[in-house]
C-alpha positions in Angstrom: 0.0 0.0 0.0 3.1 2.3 0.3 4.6 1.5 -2.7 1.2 2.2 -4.2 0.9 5.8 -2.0 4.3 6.9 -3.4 3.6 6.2 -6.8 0.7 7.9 -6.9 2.8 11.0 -5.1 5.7 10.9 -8.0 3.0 10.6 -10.8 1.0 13.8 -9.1 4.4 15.5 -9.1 5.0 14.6 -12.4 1.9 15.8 -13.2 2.6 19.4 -11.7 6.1 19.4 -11.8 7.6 21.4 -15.1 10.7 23.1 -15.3 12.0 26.1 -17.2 14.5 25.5 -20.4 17.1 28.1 -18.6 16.6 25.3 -14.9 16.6 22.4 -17.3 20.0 23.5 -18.8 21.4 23.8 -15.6 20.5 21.2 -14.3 22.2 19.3 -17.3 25.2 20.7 -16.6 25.4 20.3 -13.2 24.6 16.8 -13.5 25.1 15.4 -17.6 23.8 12.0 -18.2 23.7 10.1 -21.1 20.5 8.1 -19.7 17.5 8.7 -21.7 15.4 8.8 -18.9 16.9 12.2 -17.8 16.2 14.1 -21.0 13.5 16.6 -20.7 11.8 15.6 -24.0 11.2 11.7 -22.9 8.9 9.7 -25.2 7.9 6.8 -23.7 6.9 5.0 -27.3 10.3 5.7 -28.4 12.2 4.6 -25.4 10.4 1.1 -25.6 10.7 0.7 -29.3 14.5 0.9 -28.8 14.6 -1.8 -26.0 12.2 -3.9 -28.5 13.2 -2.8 -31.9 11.8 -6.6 -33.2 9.5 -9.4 -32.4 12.2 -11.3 -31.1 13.3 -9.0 -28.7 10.0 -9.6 -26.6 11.2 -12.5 -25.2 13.3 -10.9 -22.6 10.6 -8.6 -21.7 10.5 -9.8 -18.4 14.2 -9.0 -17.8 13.5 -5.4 -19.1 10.8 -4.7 -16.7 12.5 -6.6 -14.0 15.5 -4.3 -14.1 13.3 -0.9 -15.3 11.0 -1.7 -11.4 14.5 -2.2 -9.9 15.9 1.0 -11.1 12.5 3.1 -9.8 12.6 1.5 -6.6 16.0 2.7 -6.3 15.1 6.7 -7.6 11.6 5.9 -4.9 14.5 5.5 -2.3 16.9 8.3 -3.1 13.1 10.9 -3.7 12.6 9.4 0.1 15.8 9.7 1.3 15.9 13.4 -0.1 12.2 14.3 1.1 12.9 12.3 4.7 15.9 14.9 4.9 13.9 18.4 3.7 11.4 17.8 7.1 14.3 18.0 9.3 15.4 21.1 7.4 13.7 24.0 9.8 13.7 22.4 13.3 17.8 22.3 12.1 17.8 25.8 11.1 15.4 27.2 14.0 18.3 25.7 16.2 21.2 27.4 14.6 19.4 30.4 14.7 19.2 29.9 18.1 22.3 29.1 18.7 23.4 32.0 16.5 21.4 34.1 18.4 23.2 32.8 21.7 26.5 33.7 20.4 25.5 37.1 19.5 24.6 37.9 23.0 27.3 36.1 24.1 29.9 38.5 21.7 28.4 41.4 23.0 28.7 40.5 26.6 32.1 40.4 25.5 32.7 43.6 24.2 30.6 45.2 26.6 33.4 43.7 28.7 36.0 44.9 27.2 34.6 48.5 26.2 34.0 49.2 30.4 37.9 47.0 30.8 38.6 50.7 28.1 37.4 53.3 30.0 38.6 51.6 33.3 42.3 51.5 31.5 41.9 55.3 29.8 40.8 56.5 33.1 43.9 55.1 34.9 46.1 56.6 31.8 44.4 60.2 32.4 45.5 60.1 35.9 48.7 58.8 35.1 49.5 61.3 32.5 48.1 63.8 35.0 50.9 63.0 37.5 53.6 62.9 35.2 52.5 66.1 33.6 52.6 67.4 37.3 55.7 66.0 37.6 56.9 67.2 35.0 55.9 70.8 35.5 57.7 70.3 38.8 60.5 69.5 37.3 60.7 72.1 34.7 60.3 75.0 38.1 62.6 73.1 40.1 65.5 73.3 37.3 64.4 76.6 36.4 65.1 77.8 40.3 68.5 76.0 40.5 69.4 77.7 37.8 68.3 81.0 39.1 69.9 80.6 42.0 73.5 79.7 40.7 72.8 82.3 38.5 72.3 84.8 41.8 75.1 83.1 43.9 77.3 84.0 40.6 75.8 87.2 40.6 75.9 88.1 44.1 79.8 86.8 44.5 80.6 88.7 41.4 79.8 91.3 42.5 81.7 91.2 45.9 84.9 90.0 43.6 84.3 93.4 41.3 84.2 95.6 43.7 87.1 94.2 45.6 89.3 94.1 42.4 88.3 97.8 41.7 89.8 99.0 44.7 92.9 96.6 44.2 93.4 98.2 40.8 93.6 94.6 39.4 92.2 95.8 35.9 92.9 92.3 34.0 90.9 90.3 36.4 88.1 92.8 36.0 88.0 93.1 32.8 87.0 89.0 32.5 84.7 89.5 35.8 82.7 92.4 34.8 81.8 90.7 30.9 80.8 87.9 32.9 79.2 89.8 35.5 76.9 91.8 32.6 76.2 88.8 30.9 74.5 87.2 33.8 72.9 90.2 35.4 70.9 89.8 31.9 69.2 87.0 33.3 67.6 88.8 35.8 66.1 91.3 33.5 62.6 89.8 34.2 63.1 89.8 37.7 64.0 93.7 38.5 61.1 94.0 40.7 62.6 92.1 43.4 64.9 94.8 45.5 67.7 92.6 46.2 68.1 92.0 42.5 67.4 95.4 41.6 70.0 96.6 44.6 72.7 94.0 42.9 71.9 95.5 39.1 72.7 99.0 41.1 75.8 97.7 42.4 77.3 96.9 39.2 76.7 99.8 37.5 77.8 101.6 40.8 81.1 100.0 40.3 81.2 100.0 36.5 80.9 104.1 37.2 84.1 103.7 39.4 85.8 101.4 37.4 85.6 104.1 34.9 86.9 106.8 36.5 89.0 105.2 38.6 90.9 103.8 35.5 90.5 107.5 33.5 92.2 108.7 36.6 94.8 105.9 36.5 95.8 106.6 32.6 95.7 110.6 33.6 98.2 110.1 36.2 100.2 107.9 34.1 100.0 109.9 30.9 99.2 113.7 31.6 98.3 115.5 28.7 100.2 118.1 27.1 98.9 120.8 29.2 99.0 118.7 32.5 102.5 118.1 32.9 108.1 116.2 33.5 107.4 119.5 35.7 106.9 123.5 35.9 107.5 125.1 32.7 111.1 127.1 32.9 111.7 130.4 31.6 113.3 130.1 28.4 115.8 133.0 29.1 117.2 131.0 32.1 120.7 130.7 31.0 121.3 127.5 33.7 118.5 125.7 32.0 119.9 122.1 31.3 123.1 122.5 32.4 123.0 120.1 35.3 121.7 117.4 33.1 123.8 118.2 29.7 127.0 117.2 32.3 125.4 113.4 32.4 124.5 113.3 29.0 127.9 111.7 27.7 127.7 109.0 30.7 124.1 108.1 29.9 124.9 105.4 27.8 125.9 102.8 30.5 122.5 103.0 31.6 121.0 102.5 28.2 123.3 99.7 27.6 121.9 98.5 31.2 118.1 98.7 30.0 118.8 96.8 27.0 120.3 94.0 29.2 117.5 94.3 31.4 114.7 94.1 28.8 116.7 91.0 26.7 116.3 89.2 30.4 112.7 90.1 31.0 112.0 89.0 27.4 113.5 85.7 28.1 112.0 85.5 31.7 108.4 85.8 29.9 109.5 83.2 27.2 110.5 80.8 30.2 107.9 81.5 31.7 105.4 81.2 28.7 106.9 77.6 28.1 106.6 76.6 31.9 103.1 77.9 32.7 101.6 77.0 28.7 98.8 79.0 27.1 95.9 80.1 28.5 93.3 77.0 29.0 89.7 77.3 27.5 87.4 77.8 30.5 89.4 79.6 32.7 89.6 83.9 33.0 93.1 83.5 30.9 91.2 82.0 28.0 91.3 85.2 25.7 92.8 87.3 28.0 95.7 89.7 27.7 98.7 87.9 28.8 100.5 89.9 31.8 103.8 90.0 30.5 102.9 92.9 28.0 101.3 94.8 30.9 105.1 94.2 33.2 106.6 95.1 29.3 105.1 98.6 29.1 105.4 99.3 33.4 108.9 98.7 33.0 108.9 100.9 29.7 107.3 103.9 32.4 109.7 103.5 34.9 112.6 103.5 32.2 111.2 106.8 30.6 109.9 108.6 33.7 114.3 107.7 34.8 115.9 108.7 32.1 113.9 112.3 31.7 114.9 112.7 35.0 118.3 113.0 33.5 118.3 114.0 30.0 115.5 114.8 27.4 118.6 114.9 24.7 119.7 112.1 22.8 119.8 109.6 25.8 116.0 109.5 25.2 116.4 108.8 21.4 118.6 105.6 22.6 116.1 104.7 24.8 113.6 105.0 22.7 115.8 102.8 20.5 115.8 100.2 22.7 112.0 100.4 23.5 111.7 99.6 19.8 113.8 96.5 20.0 111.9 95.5 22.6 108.7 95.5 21.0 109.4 93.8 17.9 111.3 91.4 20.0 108.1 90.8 22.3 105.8 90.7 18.6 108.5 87.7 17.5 108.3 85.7 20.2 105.9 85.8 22.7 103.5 86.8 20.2 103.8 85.6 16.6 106.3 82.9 18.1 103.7 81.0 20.1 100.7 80.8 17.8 100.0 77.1 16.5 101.3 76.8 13.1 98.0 75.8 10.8 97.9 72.6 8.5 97.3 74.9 5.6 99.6 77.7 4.2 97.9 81.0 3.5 99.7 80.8 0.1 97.6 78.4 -1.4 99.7 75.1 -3.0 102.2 73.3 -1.8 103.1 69.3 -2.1 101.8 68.6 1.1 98.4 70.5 0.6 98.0 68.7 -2.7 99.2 65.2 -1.0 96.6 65.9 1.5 93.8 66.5 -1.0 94.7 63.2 -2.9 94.2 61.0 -0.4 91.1 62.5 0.6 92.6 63.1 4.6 91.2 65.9 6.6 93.4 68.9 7.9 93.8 69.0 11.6 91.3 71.1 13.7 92.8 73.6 16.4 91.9 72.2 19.8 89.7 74.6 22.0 92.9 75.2 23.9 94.9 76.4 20.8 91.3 78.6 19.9 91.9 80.5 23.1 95.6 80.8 23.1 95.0 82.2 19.0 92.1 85.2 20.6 94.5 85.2 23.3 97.6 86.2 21.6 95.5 88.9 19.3 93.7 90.3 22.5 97.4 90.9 23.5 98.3 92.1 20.6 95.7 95.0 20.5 96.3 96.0 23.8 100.7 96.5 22.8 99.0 98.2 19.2 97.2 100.7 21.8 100.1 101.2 24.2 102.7 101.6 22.0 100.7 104.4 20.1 99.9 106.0 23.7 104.1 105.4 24.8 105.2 107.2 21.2 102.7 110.1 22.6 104.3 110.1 26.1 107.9 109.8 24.6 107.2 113.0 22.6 106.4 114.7 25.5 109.5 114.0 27.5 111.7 114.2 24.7 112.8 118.2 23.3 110.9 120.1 20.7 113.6 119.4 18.2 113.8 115.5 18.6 110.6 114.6 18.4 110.1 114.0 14.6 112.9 111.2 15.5 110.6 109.3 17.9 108.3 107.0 15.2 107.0 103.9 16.9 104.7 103.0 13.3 106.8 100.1 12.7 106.2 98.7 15.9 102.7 99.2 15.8 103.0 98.1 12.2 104.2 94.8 13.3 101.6 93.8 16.3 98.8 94.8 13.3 100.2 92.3 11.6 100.4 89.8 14.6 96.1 90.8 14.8 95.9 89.6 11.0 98.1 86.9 11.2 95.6 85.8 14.0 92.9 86.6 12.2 94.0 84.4 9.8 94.7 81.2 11.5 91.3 81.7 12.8 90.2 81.7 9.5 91.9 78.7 8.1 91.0 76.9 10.8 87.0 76.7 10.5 87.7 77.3 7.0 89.6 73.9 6.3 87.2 72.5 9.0 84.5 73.0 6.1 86.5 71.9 2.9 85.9 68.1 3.2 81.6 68.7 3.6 82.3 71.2 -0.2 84.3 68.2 -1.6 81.5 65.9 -0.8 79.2 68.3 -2.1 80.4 68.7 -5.4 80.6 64.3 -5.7 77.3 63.8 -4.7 75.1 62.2 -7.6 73.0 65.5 -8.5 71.2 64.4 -11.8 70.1 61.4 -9.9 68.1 62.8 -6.9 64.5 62.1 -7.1 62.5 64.2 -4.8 63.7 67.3 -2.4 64.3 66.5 1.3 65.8 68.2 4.2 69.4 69.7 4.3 72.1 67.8 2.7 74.2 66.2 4.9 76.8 68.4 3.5 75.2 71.2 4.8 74.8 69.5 8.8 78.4 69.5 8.9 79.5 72.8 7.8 76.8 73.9 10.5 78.4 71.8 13.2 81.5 73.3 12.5 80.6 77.0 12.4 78.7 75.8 16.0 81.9 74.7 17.2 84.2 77.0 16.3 82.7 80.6 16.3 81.2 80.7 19.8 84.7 80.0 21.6 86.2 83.1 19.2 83.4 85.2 20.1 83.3 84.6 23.9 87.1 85.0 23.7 87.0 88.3 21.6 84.8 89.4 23.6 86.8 92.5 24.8 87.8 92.9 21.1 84.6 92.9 19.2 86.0 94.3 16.0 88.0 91.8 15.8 85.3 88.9 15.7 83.7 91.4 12.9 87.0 91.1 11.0 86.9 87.4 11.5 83.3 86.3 10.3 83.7 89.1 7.5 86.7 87.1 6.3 85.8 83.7 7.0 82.8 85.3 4.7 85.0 86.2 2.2 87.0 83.1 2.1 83.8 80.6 2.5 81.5 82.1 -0.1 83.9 81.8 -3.1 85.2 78.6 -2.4 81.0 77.5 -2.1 80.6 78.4 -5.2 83.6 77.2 -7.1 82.5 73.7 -6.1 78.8 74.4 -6.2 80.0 74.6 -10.4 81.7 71.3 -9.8 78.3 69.8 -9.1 77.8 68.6 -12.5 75.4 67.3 -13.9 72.3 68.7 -12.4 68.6 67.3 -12.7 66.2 69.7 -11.7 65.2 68.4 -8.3 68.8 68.1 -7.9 68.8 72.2 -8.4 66.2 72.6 -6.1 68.1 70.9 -3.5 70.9 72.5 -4.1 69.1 76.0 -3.7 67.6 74.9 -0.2 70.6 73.8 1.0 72.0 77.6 0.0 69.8 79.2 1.5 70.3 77.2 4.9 74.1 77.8 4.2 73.0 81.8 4.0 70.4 81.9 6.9 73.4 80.3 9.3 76.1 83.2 7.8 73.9 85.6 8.3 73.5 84.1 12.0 77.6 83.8 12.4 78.1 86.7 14.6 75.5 85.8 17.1 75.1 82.0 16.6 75.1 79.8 19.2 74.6 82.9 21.5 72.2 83.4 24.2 72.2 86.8 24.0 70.9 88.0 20.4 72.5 90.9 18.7 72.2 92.2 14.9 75.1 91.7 13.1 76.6 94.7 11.4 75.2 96.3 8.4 78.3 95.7 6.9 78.7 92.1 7.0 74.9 91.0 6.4 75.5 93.2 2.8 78.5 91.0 2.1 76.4 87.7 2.9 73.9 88.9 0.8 75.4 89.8 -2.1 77.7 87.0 -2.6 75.1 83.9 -1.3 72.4 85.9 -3.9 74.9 85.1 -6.8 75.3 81.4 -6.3 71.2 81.2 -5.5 71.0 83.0 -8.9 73.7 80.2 -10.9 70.6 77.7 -9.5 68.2 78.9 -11.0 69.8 79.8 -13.8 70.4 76.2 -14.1 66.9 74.8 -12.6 65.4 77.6 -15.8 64.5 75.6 -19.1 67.2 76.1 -21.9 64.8 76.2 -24.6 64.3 78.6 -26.4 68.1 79.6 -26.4 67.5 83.3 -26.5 65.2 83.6 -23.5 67.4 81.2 -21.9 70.7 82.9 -22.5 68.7 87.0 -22.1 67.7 85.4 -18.5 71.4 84.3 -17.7 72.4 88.2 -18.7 69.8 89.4 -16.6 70.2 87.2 -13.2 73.9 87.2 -13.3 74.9 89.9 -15.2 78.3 87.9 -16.0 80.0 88.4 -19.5 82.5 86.4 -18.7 82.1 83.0 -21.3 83.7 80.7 -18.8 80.8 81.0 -16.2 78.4 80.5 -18.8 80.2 77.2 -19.6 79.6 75.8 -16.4 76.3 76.3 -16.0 75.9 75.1 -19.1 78.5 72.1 -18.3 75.6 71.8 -15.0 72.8 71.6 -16.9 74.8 68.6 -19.0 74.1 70.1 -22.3 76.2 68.6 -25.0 79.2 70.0 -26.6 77.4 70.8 -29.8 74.5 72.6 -28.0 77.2 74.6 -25.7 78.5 76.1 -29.1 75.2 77.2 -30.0 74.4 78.2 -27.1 77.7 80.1 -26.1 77.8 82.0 -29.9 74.4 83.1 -29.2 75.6 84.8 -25.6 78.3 86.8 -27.1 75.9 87.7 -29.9 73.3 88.9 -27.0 75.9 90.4 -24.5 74.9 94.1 -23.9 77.4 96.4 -26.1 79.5 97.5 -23.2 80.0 101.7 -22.8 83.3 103.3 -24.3 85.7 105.0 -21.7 87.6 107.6 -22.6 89.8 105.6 -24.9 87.0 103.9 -26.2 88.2 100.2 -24.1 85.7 97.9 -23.0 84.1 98.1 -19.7 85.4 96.8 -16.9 82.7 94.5 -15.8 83.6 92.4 -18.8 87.3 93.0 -18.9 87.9 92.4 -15.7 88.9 88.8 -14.4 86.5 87.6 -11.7 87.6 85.1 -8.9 85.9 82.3 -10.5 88.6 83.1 -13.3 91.2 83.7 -10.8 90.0 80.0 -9.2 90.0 78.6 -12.3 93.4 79.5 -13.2 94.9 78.1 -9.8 92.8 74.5 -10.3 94.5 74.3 -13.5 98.0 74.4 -12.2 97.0 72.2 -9.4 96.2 69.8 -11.7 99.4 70.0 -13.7 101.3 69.4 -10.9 99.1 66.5 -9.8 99.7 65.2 -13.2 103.4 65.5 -12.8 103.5 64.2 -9.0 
């Protein structure tokens, strides 16, 4: 009866059951079959006339339907199987709903969890960061008051050190103390409402008052003017004047001879002691001071004089005076110029060594901070013998008669401690200035056409900067009592730097145009620190002189000019060339031929390119013989530079 129910079910659904061509095809190939039964266009008559195409073939029907029953009782199974298996279907999938359901209540249990463990945690981190913040803030006071108060103990024991010193007379301590005394009195701008600080600010200008006129009284004393004097003035019709001393005249020169042994001892004494004691160390008062030997020099040169007018103010003086000079040049030789550290590099530009040097790529020695000091030491001194030897020709004159004093002429001593200053100067010079020649040389190998995007600074640039940082603060702080001097330094440091820039900046060959513009970002760092030289590193800020920003200016606006000469297009040629003429306003060929060897233009475009810059150079105005102008005539330091390279290289060759 089963059997029978089913049937009856599959030929119902048969009945019913009819499926689309698209479903069909699908099905087809989801499943291909080669049995005929599966085909959606069945034909019952045709199916049986191929299992019994003849009469014969009827006697196996029984094994045909045997096998045809077999084969729908096994689809009757598989239809039940697959039926059976649909009713369990939604109880399964109300359950994994359920389940699903569970596990979503479950997850955001969880995350409710772990949003309240959140706030907990970024609740504990606010009141963390709020006590270290605190902290902080207590930190930053705290190291702010220490370093008020060892900024007031310095003050306040300055000040008791100043004032003692002033009435001591000792004028070289003071003149370290009080420059350190002003600078850290300017730390307490901000607190002049206190009255203690305000009573110590008093104080020191107090004593800078006396200090003044204690020392104006000092130099009066020591050198009266002309109408302040060796003495009451004698009637000239007294027919005993200068007898007395005209009878000593002729004996005077065992004393001279005695001064000049005197002075070659002291001389050596102050070399002895030079060697024994060393140069001033960096930290200390000494570093850039005065050394005392030319202030016990020029006390002895007073006593001397102030004896020997006593006596005579005949020719004994001129003999003396003599001898002063010996003296001085003696003390300019060496205690001066004879203890300055002799530089890696020789102001005259090439030797073997220097071109040894440069081929293996080795860096010149620096100056230790030590050797810095004992340098601004030495010219310190230096300016102070320049200043006294002027005022001791003065006071010579005065002691001397009316009709020998065209014979007293200190200029060549004074001559020879200016050129003590510049040969300081100099060293200085050399120094920071072969400090910087390594960070050029990598400048100028660096891969320019290759850079792909513009950064920060060049390395390059970092160094030069760390130099300058190193260097220039100990000069200034130790020129500080000779600030025209550190002007004179950074304006030829300036001089020196700038040129030497550029000449490798037209190394730096060829350029891509990013390279350009990194090139002309790292100049104009190079220019913001120059114009920063005189104050760098410098807690107190002060504008540097007119004179040196216009030099910085001029000379770092050329080379930002040759970069964007090169960074402009060189097509067309005539706009390209008219906007060299006009940025640069260089007729010189050769500078045109390295920017256009930087821009990496090829030699037959450079010929082009250089006939059409003569062609539009500006017709230069006639002078009164009708010459060329000088702006075109005139060789310019890259020329100059150029001409040197090209012996170096010859002698390269040859070495």
């Amino acid at each position: 009866m089963m059997e029978e129910e089913e049937f009856e079910l599959a030929e119902d659904l048969e009945a019913i059951l009819h499926l689309t061509p698209e479903v069909q095809l699908a099905i087809e190939q989801v499943f291909p079959s080669q049995d005929p039964l599966d085909r959606a266009d069945f034909n019952a008559v045709e199916y049986i006339n191929t299992l019994f195409p003849t009469e014969q073939s009827l006697a196996n029907i029984d094994d045909v339907v045997n096998k045809i029953r077999l084969k729908i009782r096994r689809l009757d199974d598989n239809i039940r199987t697959v039926v059976r298996g649909q009713t369990n279907v939604g109880q399964d999938g109300r359950q994994a709903l359920e389940e699903a359901q569970i596990a979503i209540q479950q997850l955001f249990g969880k995350i409710k969890d772990i949003k309240d463990k959140a706030e907990k945690s970024e609740q504990m981190v606010k009141e963390i960061t709020r006590d270290i913040k605190q902290l902080d803030h207590a930190k930053r006071h705290l190291t702010t008051s220490i370093t008020t108060l060892n900024h007031l103990h310095m003050l306040a024991g300055g000040v008791d050190s100043l004032e003692a010193m002033t009435r001591k007379r000792q004028y070289g301590e003071v003149a370290n103390l009080l420059q350190g005394v002003v600078n850290v009195l300017e730390h307490f701008h901000k607190y002049m409402g206190i009255p203690q600080i305000r009573q110590l600010s008093e104080r020191v200008k107090a004593a800078q008052s006396e200090l003044g006129t204690q020392i104006l009284a000092d130099f009066e004393e020591a050198f009266p003017s002309q109408g302040s004097k060796p003495r009451k003035p004698k009637a000239p019709d007294n027919p005993f004047h200068g007898i007395v001393s005209k009878c000593f005249e002729p004996h005077l020169y065992v004393y001279i001879e005695s001064q000049d042994k005197n002075l070659g001892e002291l001389i050596d004494r102050f070399v002895a002691d030079f060697r024994v004691q060393g140069p001033p160390k960096a930290g200390t008062d000494e570093g850039g001071a005065v050394l005392p030997s030319c202030a016990d020099l020029f006390v002895y040169y007073k006593k001397c004089m102030v004896q020997c007018s006593q006596l005579s103010t005949g020719e004994p003086m001129i003999a003396l005076t003599t001898v002063f000079q010996k003296f001085l040049r003696e003390y300019a030789w060496k205690i001066l110029s004879g203890n300055l550290p002799k530089s890696s590099s020789n102001s005259g530009g090439l030797t073997i060594t220097s071109l040894l040097k440069e081929k293996e790529g080795s860096e010149a020695a620096k100056f230790t901070v030590d050797e810095l000091c004992l340098i601004c030491s030495i010219l310190s001194t230096a300016e102070y013998c320049l200043a006294t030897t002027q005022q001791l020709e003065e006071k010579l004159k005065e002691k001397v008669d009316k009709v020998l004093m065209e014979r007293i002429n200190l200029t060549g001593e004074m001559d020879t401690f200016s050129t003590v200053i510049s040969n300081s100067i100099q060293l200085l010079v050399q120094d920071l200035d072969a400090a910087c020649d390594p960070a050029l040389t990598a400048m100028s190998k660096m891969p320019w056409q290759s850079v792909e995007h513009v950064g920060d600074q060049s390395p390059y640039v970092t160094s030069i900067i760390m130099h300058i940082k190193q260097n220039v603060p100990i000069i200034r702080d130790n020129l500080a009592s000779t600030r025209k001097y550190f002007t004179q330094f950074c304006i030829k440091f300036t001089n020196s730097f700038i040129p030497k820039f550029i000449n490798h900046l037209f190394r730096c060959k060829p350029i891509s145009m990013v390279g350009a513009e990194q090139l002309l970002l790292d100049t104009h760092s190079l220019k913001t620190v120059l114009l920063d030289l005189p104050s760098i590193g410098s807690q107190v800020l002060r504008k540097a002189p007119a004179s040196y920003t216009k030099i910085v200016v001029k000379a770092m606006t050329r080379a930002e000019m040759i970069l964007k000469v090169v960074m402009a297009p060189h097509e067309p040629p005539v706009v390209f060339v008219d906007n060299y003429i006009k940025l640069l306003a260089d007729g010189n060929p050769e500078t045109f031929q390295k920017i256009l060897d930087m821009k990496g233009l090829k030699r037959s475009e450079q010929s082009s390119m250089l006939e059409l810059f003569r062609q539009r150079l500006p017709t230069p105005p006639s002078g009164a013989d009708g010459g060329p102008s000088l702006s075109f005539s005139t060789p310019t330091p890259e020329q100059e530079s150029s001409r040197i390279r090209k012996l170096e290289k010859l002698i390269k060759k040859r070495l």
